[in-house]
Biopython code that builds the backbone (N, CA, C, O; Angstrom):
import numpy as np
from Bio.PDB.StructureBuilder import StructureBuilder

atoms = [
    (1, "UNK", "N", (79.420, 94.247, 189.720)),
    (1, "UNK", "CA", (80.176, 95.187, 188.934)),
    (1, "UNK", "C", (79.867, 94.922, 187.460)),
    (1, "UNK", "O", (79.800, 93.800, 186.960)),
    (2, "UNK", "N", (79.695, 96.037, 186.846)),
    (2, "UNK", "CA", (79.425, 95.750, 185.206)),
    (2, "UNK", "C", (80.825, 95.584, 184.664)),
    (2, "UNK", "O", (81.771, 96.315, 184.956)),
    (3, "UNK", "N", (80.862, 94.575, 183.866)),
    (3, "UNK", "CA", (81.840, 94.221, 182.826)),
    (3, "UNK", "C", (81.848, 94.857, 181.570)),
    (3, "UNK", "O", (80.796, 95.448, 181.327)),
    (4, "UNK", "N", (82.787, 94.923, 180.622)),
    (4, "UNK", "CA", (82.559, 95.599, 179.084)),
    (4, "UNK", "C", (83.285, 94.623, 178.121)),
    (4, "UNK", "O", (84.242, 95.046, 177.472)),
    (5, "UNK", "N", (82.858, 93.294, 177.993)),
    (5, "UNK", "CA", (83.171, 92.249, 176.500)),
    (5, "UNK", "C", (82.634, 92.866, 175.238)),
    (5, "UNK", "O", (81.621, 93.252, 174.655)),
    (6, "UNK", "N", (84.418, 92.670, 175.153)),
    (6, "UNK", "CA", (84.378, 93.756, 173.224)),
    (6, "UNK", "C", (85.674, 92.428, 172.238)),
    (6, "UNK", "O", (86.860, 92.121, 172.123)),
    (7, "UNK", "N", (84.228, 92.081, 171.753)),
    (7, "UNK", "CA", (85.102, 90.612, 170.881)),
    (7, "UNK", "C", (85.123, 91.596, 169.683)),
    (7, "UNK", "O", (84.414, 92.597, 169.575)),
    (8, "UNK", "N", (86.213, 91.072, 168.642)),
    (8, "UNK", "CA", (86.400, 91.460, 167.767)),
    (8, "UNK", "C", (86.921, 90.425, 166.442)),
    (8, "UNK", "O", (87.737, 89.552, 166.734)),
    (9, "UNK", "N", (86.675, 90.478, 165.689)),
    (9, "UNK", "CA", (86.122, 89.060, 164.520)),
    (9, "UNK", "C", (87.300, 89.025, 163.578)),
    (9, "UNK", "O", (87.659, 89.993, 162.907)),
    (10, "UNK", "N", (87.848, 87.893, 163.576)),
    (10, "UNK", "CA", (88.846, 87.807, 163.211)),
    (10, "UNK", "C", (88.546, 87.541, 161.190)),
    (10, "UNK", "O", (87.408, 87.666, 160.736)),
    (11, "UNK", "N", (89.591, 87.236, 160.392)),
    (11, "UNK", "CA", (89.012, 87.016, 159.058)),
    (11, "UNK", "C", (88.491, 86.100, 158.740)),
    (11, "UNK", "O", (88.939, 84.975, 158.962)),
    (12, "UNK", "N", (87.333, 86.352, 158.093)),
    (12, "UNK", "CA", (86.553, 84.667, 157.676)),
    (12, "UNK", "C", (85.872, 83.917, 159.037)),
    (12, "UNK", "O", (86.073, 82.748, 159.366)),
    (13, "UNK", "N", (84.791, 85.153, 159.920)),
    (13, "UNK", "CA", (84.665, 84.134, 161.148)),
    (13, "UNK", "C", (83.268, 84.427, 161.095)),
    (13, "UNK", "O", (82.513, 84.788, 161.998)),
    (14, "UNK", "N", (82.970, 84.131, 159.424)),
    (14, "UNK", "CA", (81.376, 83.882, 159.430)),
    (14, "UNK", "C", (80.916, 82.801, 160.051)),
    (14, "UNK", "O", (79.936, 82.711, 160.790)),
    (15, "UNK", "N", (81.857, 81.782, 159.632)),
    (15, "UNK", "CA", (80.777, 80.317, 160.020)),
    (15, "UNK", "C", (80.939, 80.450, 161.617)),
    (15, "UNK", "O", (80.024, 80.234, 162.411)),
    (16, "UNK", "N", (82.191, 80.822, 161.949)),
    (16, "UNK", "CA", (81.863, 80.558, 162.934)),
    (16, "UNK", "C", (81.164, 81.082, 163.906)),
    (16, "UNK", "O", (80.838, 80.454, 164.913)),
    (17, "UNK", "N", (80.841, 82.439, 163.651)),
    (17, "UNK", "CA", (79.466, 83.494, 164.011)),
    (17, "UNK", "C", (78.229, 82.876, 164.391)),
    (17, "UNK", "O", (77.457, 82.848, 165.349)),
    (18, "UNK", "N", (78.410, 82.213, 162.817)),
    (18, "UNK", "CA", (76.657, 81.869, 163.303)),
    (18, "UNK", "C", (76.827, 80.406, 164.033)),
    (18, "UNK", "O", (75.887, 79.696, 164.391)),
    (19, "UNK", "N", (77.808, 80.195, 164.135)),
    (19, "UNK", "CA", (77.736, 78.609, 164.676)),
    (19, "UNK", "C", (77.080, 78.592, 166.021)),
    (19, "UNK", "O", (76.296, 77.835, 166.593)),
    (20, "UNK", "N", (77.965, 80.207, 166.442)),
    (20, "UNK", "CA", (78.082, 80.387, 167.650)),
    (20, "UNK", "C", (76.606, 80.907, 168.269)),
    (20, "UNK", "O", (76.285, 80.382, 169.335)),
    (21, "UNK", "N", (75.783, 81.786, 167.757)),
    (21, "UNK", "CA", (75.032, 82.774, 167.557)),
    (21, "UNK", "C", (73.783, 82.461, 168.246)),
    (21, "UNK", "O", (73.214, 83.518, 168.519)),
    (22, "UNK", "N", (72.929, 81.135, 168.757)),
    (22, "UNK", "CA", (72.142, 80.505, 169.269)),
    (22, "UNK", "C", (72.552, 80.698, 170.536)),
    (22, "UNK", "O", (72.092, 81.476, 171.372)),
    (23, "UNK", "N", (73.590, 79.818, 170.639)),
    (23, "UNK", "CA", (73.959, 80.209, 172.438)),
    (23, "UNK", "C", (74.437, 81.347, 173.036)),
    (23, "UNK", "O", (74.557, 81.652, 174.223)),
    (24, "UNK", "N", (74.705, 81.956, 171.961)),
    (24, "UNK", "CA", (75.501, 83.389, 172.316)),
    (24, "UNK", "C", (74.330, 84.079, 173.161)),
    (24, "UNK", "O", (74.301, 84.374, 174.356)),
    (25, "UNK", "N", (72.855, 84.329, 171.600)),
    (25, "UNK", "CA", (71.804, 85.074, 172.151)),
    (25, "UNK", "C", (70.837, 84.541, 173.179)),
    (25, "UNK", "O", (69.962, 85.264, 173.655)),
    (26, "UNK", "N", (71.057, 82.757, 173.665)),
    (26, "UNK", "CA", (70.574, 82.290, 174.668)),
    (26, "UNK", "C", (70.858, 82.867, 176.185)),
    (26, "UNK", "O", (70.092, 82.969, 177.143)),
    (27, "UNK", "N", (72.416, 83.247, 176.021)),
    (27, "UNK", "CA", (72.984, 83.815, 177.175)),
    (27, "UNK", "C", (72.848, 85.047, 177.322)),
    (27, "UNK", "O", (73.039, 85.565, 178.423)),
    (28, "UNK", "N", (72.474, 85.796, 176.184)),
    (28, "UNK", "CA", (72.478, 86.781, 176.355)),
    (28, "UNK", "C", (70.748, 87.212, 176.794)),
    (28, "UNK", "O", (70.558, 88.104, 177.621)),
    (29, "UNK", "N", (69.784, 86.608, 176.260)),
    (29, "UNK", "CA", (68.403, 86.561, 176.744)),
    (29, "UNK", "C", (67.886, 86.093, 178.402)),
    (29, "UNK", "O", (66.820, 86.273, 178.991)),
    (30, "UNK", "N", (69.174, 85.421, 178.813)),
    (30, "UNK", "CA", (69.118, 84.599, 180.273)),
    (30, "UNK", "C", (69.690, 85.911, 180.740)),
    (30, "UNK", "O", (68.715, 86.376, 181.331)),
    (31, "UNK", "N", (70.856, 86.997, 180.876)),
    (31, "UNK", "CA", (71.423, 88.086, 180.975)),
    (31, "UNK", "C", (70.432, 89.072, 181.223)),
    (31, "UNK", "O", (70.471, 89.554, 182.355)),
    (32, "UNK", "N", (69.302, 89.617, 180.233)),
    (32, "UNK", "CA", (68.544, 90.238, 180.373)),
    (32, "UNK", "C", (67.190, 89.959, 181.099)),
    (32, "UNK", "O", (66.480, 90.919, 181.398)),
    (33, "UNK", "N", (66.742, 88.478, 181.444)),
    (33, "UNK", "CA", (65.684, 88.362, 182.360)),
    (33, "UNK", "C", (65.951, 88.246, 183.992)),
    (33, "UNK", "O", (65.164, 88.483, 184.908)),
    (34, "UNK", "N", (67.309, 87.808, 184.043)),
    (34, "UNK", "CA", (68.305, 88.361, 185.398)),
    (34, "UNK", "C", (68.470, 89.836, 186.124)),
    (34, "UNK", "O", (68.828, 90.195, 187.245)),
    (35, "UNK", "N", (67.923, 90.678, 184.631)),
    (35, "UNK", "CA", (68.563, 91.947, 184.762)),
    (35, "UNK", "C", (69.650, 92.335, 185.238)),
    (35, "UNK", "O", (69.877, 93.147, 186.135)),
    (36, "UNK", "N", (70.804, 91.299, 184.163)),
    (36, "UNK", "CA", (71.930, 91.881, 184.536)),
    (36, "UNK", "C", (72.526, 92.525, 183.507)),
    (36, "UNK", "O", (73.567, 93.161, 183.674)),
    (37, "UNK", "N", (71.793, 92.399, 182.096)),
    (37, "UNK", "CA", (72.523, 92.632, 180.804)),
    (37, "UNK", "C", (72.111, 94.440, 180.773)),
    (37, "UNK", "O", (70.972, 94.902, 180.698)),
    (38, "UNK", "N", (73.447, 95.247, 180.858)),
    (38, "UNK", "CA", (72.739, 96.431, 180.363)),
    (38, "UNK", "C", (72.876, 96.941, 179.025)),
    (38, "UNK", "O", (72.001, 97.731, 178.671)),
    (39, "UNK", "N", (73.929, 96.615, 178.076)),
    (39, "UNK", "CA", (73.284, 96.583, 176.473)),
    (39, "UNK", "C", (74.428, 95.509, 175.520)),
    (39, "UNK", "O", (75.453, 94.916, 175.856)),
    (40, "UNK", "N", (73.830, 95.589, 174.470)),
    (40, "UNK", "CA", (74.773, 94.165, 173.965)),
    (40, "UNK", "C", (74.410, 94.832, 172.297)),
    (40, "UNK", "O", (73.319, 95.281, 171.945)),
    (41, "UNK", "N", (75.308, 94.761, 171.692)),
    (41, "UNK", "CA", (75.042, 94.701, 169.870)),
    (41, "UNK", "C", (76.541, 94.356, 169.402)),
    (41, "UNK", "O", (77.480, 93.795, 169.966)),
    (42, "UNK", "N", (76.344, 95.006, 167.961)),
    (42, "UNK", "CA", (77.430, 94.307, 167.018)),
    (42, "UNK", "C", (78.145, 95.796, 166.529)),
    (42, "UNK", "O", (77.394, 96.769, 166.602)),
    (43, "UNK", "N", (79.324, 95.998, 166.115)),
    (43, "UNK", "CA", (80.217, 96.554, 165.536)),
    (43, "UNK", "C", (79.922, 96.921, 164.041)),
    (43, "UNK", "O", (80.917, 96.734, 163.340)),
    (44, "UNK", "N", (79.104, 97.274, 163.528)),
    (44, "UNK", "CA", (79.153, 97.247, 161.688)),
    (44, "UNK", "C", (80.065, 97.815, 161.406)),
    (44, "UNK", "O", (80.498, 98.851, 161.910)),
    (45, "UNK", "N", (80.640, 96.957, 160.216)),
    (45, "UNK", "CA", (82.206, 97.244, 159.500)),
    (45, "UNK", "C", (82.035, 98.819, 158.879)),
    (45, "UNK", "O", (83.016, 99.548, 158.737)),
    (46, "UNK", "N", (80.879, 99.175, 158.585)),
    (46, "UNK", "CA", (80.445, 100.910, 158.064)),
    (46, "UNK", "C", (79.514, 101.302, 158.618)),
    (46, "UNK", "O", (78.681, 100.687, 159.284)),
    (47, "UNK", "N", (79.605, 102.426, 158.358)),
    (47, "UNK", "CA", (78.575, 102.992, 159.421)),
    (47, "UNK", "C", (77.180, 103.545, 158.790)),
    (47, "UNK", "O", (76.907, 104.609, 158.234)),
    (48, "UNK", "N", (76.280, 102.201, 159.152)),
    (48, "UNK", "CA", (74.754, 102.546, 158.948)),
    (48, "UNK", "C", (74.288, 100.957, 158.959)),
    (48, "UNK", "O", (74.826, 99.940, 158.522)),
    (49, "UNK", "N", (72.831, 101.246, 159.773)),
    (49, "UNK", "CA", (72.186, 100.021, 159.973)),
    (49, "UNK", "C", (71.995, 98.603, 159.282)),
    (49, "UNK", "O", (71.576, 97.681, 159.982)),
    (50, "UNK", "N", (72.194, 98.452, 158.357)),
    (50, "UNK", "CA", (72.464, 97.242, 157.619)),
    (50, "UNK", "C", (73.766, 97.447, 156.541)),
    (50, "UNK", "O", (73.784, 97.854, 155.379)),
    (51, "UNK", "N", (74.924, 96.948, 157.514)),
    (51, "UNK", "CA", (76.158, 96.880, 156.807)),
    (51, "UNK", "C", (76.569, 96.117, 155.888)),
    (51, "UNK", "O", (77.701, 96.093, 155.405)),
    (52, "UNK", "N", (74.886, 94.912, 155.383)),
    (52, "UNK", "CA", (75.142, 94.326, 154.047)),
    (52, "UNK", "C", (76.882, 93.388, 154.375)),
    (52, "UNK", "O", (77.493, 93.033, 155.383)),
    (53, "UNK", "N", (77.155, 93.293, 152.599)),
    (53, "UNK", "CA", (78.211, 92.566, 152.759)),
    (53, "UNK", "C", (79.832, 93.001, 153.490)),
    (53, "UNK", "O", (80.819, 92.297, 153.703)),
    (54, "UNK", "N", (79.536, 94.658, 153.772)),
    (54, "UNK", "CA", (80.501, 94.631, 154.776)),
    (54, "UNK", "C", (80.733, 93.697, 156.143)),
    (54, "UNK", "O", (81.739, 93.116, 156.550)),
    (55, "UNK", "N", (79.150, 93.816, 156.770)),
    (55, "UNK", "CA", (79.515, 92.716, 157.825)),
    (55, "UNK", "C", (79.859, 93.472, 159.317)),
    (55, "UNK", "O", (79.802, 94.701, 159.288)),
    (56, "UNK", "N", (80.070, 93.090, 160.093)),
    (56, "UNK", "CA", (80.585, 93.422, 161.253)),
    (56, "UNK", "C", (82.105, 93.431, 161.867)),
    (56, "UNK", "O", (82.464, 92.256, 161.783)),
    (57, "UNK", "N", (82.957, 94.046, 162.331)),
    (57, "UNK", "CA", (83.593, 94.045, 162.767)),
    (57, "UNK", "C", (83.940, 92.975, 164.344)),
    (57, "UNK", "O", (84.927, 92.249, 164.467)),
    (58, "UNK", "N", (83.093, 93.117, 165.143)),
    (58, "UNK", "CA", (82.920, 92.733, 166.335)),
    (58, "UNK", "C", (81.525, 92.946, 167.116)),
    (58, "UNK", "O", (80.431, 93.400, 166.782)),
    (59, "UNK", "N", (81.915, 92.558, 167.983)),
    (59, "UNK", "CA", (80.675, 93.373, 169.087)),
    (59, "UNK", "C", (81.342, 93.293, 170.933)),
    (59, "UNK", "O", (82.382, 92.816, 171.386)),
    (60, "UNK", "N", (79.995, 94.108, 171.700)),
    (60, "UNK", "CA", (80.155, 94.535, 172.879)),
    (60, "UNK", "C", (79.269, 94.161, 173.828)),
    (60, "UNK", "O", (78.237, 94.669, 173.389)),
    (61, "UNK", "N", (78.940, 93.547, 174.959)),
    (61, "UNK", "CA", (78.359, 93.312, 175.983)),
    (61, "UNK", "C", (78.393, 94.199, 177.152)),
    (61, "UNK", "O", (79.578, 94.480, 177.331)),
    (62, "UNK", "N", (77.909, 94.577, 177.731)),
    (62, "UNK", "CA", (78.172, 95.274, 178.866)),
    (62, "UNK", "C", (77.348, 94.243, 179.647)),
    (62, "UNK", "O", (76.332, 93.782, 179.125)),
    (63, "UNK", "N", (77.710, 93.882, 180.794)),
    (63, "UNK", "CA", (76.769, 92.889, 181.856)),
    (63, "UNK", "C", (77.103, 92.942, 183.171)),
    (63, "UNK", "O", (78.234, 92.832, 183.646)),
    (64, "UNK", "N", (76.168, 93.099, 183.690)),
    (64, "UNK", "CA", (76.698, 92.921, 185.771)),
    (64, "UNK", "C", (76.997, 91.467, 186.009)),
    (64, "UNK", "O", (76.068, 90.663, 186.078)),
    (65, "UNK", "N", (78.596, 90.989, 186.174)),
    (65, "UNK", "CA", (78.994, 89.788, 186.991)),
    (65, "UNK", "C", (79.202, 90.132, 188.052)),
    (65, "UNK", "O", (78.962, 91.280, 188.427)),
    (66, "UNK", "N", (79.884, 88.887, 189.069)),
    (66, "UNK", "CA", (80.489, 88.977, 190.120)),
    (66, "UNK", "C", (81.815, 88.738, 190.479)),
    (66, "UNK", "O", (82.240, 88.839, 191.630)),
    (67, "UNK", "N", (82.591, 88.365, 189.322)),
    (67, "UNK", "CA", (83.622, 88.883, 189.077)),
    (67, "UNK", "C", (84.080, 88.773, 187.829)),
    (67, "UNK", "O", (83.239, 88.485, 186.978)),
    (68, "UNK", "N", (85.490, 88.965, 187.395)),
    (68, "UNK", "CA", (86.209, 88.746, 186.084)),
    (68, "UNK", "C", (85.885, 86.927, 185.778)),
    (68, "UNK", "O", (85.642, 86.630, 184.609)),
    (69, "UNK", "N", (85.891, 86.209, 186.441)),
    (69, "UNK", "CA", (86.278, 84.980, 186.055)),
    (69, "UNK", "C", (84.662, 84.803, 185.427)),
    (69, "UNK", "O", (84.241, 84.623, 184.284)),
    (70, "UNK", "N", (84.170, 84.908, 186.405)),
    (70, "UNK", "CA", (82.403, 84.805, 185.733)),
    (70, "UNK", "C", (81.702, 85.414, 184.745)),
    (70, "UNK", "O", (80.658, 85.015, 184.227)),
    (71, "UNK", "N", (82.669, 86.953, 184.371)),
    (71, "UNK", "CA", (82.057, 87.496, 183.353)),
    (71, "UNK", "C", (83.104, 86.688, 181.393)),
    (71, "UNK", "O", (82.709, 87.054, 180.286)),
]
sb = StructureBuilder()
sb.init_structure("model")
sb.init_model(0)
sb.init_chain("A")
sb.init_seg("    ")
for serial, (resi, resn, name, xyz) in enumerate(atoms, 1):
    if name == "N":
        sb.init_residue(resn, " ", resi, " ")
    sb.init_atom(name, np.array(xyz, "f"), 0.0, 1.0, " ", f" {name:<3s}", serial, name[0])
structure = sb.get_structure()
């Protein structure tokens, strides 16, 4: 079943963005050679491709698990 993870960034969660951001896109690269990932990006705080110092809001995963606990 596809899942839909929609994180959303709380204030000041640069550092921890990128802290995170290695393993995030590790899992998310292991996701897509599984072919389970069907799309993944980020939220920009405005709307157009490089939101600069606006930044992002959040982002969204869509992925085939096998259940809630696993996704």
């Amino acid at each position: 079943m596809y899942y839909a993870i929609i994180s959303e960034d709380v204030e000041n969660s640069l550092p921890m963005r990128q802290s995170a951001r290695p393993a995030h896109l590790e899992r998310l690269h292991a996701l897509k050679a599984e072919g389970r990932l069907l799309v993944a990006g980020p939220h920009p705080a405005i709307d157009t491709p490089d939101p600069g110092g606006a930044g992002f809001t959040g982002r969204l995963v869509v992925a085939e698990f096998y259940s809630l606990k696993a996704a």
